[in-house]
Structures are given as structure tokens and as C-alpha cells.
N, C-alpha and C positions, 0 to 999 in steps of 0.2 A: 450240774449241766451247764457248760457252756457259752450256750445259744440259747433265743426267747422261737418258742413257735409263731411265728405271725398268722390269722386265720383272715382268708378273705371269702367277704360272699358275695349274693348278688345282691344291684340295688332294688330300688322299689320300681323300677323301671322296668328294671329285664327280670324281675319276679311274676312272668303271669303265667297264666293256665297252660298255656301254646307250649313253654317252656319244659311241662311238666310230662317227663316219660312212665307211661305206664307199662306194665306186660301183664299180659294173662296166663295162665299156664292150665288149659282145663282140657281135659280127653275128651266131652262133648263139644261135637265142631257148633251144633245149633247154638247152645249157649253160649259158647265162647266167641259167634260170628255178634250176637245180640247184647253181650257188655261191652264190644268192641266198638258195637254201632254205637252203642248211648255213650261209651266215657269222651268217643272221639265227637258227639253232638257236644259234649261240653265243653269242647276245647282240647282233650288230652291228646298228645301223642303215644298210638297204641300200637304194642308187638304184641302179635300171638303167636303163642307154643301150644301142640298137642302133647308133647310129652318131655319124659325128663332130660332126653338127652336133647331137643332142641332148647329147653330153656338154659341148660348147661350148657351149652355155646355161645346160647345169645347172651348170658349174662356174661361170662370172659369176656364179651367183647365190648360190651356196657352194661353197666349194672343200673337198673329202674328205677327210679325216684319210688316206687309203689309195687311191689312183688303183689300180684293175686292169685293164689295156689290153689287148684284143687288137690285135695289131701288123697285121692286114690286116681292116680294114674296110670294109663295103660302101661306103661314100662317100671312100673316103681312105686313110692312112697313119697307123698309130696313135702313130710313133715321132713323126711332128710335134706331136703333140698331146702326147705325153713332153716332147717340147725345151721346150714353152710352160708346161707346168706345173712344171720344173726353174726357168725362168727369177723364176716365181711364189715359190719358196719355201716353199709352205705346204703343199705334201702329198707325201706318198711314194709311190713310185711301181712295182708291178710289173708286168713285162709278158709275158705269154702270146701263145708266137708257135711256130707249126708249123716255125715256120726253126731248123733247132739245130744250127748250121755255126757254125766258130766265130768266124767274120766277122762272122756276125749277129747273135750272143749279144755281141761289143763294141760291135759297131756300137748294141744296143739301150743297154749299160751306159753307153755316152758318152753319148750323149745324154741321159743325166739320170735313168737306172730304179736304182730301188734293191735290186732283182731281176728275173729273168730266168727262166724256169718253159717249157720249151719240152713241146708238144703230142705223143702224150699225156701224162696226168700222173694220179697213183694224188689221190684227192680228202685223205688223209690228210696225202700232201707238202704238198696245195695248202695244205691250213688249219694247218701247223705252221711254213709261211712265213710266213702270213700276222701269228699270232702273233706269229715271231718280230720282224717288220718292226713291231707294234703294241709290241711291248717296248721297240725303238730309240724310239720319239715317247716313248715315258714315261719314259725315261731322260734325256732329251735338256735341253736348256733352252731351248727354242726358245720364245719371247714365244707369248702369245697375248694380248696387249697392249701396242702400244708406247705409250709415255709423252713425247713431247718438249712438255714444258711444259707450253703451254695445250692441245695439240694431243695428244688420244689418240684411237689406232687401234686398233679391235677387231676382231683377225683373225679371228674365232671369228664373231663378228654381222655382221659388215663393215660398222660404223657407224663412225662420225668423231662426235666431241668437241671443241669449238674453243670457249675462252673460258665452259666451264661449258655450252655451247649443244647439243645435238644436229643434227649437218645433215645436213640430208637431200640423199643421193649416190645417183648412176642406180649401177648395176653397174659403168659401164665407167669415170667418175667416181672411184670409187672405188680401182679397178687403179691409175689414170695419178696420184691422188696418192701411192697407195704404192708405186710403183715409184721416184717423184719422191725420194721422203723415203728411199727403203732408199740412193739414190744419195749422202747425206751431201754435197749439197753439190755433188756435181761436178755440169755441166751433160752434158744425154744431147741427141742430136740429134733430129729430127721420127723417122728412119728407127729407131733403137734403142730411142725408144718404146713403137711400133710393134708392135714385134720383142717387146718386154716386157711389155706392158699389153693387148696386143689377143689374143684365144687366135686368129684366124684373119686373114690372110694377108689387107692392106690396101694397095692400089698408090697412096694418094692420102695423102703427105704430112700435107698439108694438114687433113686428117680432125683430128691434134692440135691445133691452131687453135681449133677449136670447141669441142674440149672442155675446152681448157683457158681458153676465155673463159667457158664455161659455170661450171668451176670456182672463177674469180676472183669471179665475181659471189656465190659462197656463203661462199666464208672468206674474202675481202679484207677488210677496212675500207672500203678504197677502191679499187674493179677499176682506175680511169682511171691509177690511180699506185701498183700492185701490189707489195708489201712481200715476201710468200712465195712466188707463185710469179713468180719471174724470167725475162724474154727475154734471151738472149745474146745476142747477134747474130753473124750465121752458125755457129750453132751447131746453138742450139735454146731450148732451158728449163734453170733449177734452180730444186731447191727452197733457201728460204734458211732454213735455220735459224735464224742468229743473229736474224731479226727476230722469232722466238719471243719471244726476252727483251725486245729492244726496244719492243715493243706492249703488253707486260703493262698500262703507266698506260694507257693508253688504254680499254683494257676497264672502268677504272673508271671516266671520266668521261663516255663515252659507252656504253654497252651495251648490245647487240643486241635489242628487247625480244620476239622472239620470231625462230624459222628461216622463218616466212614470209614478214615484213616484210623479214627480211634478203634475202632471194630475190628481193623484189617488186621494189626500187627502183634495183637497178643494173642498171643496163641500156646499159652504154658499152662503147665499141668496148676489142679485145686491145689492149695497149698492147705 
């Protein structure tokens, strides 16, 4: 490789409670009106969802420092919505479920929770987990910026950086290049995309196609003969890092002069 990843966080400064986003995700509006009260008496900043397709939204459009699942939701399964946000990397995950068999307390831990809180529960337990689980993120070194080169991602904004430039990325845009780029290189197929970048359950291939021709047209140079993101063939896509360094000169003698004009003019088929 390369290029060094650089990892920035926060200081101890702008490390506090206020900072810290939670979500709930629970079909009972009483309880989920009364963890919302207490985690925001302690400082957190709190979304609530009744079901799966609102937390599916609201997570595309920021993802929680702290996922709280209920594991049976009016529209769905909450433990799916656990698998997709595990796959993500960006938030921790507990999950509140009436099930406390101990099949179902693994069944929830595999699938990607980083607690397990089964119903009922004294509100005292609830928020000295919760605590605890905000302790683990500030202990951690987890990025809240990746650095590869010209190319930085801000997990925290979920903005893209390319060549000094800010680009402007849809939600889902955004998932499929950082799922691309956490992959280092290996190629992932249309289906494990899919599987990683979408939070909800897509039978049409083909869907990455578009967004990844959508994508090309905003950080290529040139979509017709695409440098970063690669077609394998029968495979799928990668991302290429090494032409991070490769394109540096380029940025100098040609330079984007603004993310609109970059947007407006490519307009050529996936390659």
C-alpha cells in the first residue's frame, strides 16, 4: 500500500456527553417516550424511531454513536437491522428484547449487539449500560476520519474530501464508497455490497450499477476510464487505493474548479 491511513478524533474537550448521539428504536411509544426522557436528563442527544423503516432512514442519514433496538418491531425484525449496522462499523449496538432464553440472548450477541438488556428491566440497569457501552466508544480508537491521501471520510458528517474538493454524496453514495474503501483493495461482488451498504433488503443486483456510475461521475477524473473505482469482471467492484498516489500530479494541472461543474459534465456510460 502506498499511503499511511491517518486517524483523527476528538479531543478531551469536545469529548462530552452533549456530543454523544443516541437512537431508539422501540414499537412501544410509552417506553420509548420514557428512555428518551432519562438518556436526554443525562446529557444525550436523542432520535426516536417506531419502526424499522424510520430507523432505516434516520440511520442513512446519520448513523448513532449507541443503536437501542427493540428486537420485535411493528414492521420487522430488529436483529436485521443489528446485522446491517454491525456490518457498518460505526455504532454500538444494544438490544432490548422480551426473549431471555439463552438462545436468543446469542442469537442477538452474534449478530453484532454489543449488549443484550432483556424485558423487563429496572431503568437504573438500563442507563448504567448504557454508560458503560459510551465508556467503550471513548476508550476506543475507532477513526472518525479516514485519511487515504487525497481522499478523506468523515464519519461523524458523512462528507467526502477528494483533491481539497468537498463532494457532494446522496446517503446511500456515501455507504457503497465506504464500504468500498474499509474493503482495502479486495474486490466485493454486486450481492455483498448489497449486503453492506444497503440497511434494507434489495433483490436487484444491478441497483450497484447505478450507483456506482452515479459515483464515478463525482470523484473520477475520468468516469469513461475510472482510476478508483474498479470493475472486475465476474466479480464486482474495488476500490483502488494505489491510484490515490498515482493522480496526486494531476490534481495540479488540471483542477476541479468547483463540485458542480465536477458533477455537471460526466455524463458517460459504467465502464
Amino acid at each position: 500500500m502506498l499511503f499511511s491511513v491517518n486517524i483523527y478524533t476528538l479531543s478531551e474537550n469536545e469529548n462530552k456527553v452533549s456530543q454523544i448521539y443516541l437512537s431508539i428504536v422501540e414499537g412501544n411509544p410509552h417506553l420509548r417516550s420514557l428512555l428518551s426522557w432519562h438518556l436526554q436528563q443525562a446529557g444525550y442527544l436523542v432520535q426516536q424511531c417506531a419502526s424499522l423503516q424510520q430507523a432505516r432512514q434516520s440511520f442513512i442519514n446519520q448513523q448513532p454513536t449507541l443503536a437501542i433496538l427493540d428486537s420485535d418491531l411493528p414492521d420487522g425484525d430488529g436483529i436485521e437491522l443489528c446485522r446491517w449496522l454491525y456490518q457498518q462499523r460505526q455504532s454500538m449496538v444494544m438490544i432490548l428484547s422480551a426473549r431471555s432464553g439463552e438462545k436468543d440472548i446469542v442469537h442477538g450477541l452474534k449478530a453484532g449487539a454489543d449488549d443484550y438488556l432483556t424485558k423487563p428491566f429496572g431503568m437504573q440497569e438500563f442507563m448504567a449500560r448504557v454508560e458503560a457501552l459510551i465508556r467503550r466508544v471513548r476508550a476506543s480508537s475507532a477513526p472518525l476520519v479516514l485519511n487515504y491521501g487525497d481522499l478523506k471520510i468523515d464519519l461523524v458528517q458523512r462528507r467526502v474530501q477528494y483533491q481539497g474538493l468537498f463532494i457532494d454524496l446522496t446517503p446511500q453514495e456515501f455507504s457503497l464508497l465506504y464500504v468500498l474503501t474499509q474493503a482495502e483493495g479486495t474486490a466485493l461482488s454486486r450481492t455483498e455490497l448489497l449486503r453492506r451498504a444497503w440497511p434494507e433488503a434489495i433483490d436487484n443486483p444491478r441497483t450497484i450499477d447505478t450507483h456506482v456510475l452515479s459515483l464515478r461521475k463525482k470523484i473520477e477524473i475520468d468516469p469513461r476510464q475510472p482510476s478508483l473505482v474498479q470493475t472486475v469482471r465476474n466479480v464486482g467492484y474495488r476500490f483502488n487505493t494505489e491510484a490515490l498516489e498515482e493522480n496526486k500530479p494531476h490534481s495540479a494541472i488540471a483542477p476541479a474548479p468547483s463540485v458542480s461543474s465536477r458533477n455537471g459534465h460526466h455524463l458517460s456510460r459504467v465502464k
